[in-house]
N, C-alpha and C positions, 0 to 999 in steps of 0.2 A: 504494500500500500504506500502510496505517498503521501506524506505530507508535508502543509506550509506553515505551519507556527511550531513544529518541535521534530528535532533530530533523532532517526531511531538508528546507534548504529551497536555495530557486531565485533566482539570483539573476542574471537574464539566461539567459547562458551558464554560469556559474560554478553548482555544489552545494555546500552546505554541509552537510556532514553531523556536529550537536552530541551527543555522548555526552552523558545525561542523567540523570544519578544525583548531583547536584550533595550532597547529603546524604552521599552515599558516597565525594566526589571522582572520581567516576565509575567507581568498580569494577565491573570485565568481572563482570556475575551470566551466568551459561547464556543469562539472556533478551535479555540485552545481546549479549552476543556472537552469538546468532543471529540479531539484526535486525542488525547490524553488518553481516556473510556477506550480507544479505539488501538490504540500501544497495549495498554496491557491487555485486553483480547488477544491481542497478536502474539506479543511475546511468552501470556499464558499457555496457546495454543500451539507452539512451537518447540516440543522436547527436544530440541541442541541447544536450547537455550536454559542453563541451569542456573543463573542467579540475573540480576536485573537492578540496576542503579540508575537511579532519580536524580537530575541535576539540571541546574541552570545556565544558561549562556551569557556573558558577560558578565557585571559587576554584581551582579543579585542572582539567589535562587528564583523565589519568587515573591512580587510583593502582597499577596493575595487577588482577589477580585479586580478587576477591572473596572471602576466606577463610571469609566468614560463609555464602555461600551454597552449600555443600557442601552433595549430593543426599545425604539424610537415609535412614537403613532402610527406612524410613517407603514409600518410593516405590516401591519395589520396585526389582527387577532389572533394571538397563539392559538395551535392547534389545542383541539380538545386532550387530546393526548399528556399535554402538555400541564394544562389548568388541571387536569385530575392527577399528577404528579406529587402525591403525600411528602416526597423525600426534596424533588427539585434538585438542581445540580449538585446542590454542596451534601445532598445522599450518596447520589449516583458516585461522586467522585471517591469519598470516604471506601464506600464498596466496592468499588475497581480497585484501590489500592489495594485494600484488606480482602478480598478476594483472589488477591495474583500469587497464587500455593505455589510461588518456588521464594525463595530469599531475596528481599527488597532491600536494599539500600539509597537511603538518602545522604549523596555528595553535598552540603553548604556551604558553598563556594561565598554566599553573601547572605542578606537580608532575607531571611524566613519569616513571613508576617502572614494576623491573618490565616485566610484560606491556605497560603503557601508554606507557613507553619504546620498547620494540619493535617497538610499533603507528608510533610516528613516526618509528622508523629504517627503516622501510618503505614511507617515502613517500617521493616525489623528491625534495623538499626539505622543512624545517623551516622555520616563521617563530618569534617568538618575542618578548615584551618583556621589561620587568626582572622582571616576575615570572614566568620561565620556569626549570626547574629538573629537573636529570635526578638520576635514582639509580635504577641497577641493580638494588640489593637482594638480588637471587637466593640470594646464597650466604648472607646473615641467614639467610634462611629454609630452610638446608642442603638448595638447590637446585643445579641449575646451569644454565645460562641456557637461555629455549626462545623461543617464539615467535617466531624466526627472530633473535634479537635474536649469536647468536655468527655468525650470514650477516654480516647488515647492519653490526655496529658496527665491525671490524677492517676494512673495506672504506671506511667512513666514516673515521675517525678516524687506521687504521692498527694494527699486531696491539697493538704496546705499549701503547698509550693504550690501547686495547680492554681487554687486560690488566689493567693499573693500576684502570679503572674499575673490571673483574667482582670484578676482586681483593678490592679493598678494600672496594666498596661505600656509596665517600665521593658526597655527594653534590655536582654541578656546578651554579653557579651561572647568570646567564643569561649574566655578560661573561667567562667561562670556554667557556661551551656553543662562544658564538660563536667564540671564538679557538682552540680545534679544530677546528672545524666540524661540534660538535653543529646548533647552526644557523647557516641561512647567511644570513639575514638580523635582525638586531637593531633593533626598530623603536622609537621613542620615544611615547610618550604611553601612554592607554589604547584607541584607538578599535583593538587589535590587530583585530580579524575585519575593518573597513574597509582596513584596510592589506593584508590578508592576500586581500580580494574584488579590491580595486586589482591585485595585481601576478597575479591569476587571472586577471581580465579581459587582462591586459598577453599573457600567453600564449594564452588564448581566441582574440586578435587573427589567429591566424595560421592557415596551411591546417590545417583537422580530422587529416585523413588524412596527411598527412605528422608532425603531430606523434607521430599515434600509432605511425607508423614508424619514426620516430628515438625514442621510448621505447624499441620491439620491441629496435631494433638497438644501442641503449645498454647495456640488462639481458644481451643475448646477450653483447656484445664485453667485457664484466665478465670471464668467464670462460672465455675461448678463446684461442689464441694468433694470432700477425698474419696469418699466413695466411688462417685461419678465419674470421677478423674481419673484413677486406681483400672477403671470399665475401658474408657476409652484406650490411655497405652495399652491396654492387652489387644484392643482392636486395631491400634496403630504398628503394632509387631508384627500382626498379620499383613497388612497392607506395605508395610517395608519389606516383608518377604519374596513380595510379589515380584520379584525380578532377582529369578533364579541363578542367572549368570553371573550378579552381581554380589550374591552372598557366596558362591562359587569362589570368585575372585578375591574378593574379601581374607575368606581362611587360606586360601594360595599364596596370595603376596604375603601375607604375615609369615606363615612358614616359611617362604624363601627370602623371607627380608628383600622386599623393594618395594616401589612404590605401586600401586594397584593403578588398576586401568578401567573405570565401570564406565558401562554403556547403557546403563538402564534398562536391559535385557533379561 
């Protein structure tokens, strides 16, 4: 598929998918967010693709929504389709991320705000260097927070912190991010997207299918108690099973001491 507001590329195993409104600090317009929705379909549906990083193009990740590109009278009347939309883009979006069962990473190259915040608290992990930068925003703009961003951030950070962020709407710097664990890795220099394809590749390394099992069973056990949790890993063993060449190779390479070769097979 092509698209015009975001870069999808390949890099191995590893996707890169660059939000691309560099002009705008990459503000979600309608068009953006539908090729967004329309990447991770792709890259979900794509087994040579085992891991998948989120990032921006120029000086910002992203700066959330787009205020400018509000649909005009001009256009006429949304589709019905559309007006009976319960969730509305900042659902859909939340669920395309949290949805994409192979390993997500968020690159923060810049300004994480907002919607664009949300987007990276959406993924399984954050990278991040010194110029990585979150802020909420929401309540500026006598909002209150959506895009799955009151799921994700009390879960990441914890309710207080989460709190104090939406609260105030102070903005967090990168050697702050890290020390809550807005990000969980803090990298040095500028070559962030090399640092960020390195530790993709480092995950890629390992069985396809089991990892996308242990995402399944991580996202489940978030929210159930031990019991229920205790149910699903037994169900998730099964399902990592399922690619017999790969638990094959698995006990092979450890025996012969090297490095194993899974194909998700």
């Amino acid at each position: 598929m092509t698209y015009e507001n975001l870069i999808l590329d390949r890099h191995e195993q590893v996707a890169v998918i660059t939000l691309n409104r560099p002009e705008k600090l990459n503000a979600l317009s309608r068009d953006l967010q539908d090729e967004m929705r329309a990447a991770a379909a792709e890259v979900k549906g794509d087994d040579s693709i085992r891991a998948v990083i989120w990032t921006g193009a120029g000086r910002g990740f992203c700066s959330g929504a787009d205020l400018t590109g509000r649909q005009e009278a001009s256009e006429g009347i949304p589709p019905q389709e559309d007006r009976l939309d319960e969730m509305g883009w900042v659902g859909r979006q939340a669920l395309a991320i949290y949805n994409l069962d192979k390993p997500t990473i968020a690159a923060v190259n810049g300004v994480a705000a907002g919607a664009g915040m949300s987007l990276a608290l959406g993924c399984d992990m954050r990278v991040g260097n010194r110029n990585a930068r979150f802020k909420t925003v929401f309540i500026e703009r006598s909002l209150s927070p959506d895009s799955g961003m009151s799921f994700f951030l009390p879960r990441i950070v914890g309710y207080s912190r989460a709190a104090d962020l939406i609260f105030t709407s102070r903005a967090v710097d990168a050697e702050e991010a890290y020390r809550i664990g807005l990000l969980d890795r803090l990298f040095e220099g500028d070559d962030l997207i090399g640092q960020a394809v390195e530790l993709a590749n480092e995950i890629s390394g390992w069985p396809p299918v089991a990892m996308r099992s242990a995402k399944r069973v991580l996202q489940h056990n978030m929210n159930v108690g031990l019991e229920d949790a205790l149910r699903y890993e037994t169900a998730g063993l099964g399902f990592a099973r399922r690619a017999p060449s790969d638990v094959a190779e698995s006990r092979k390479s450890f025996i012969e001491k090297r490095k194993p070769a899974y194909t998700g097979e």
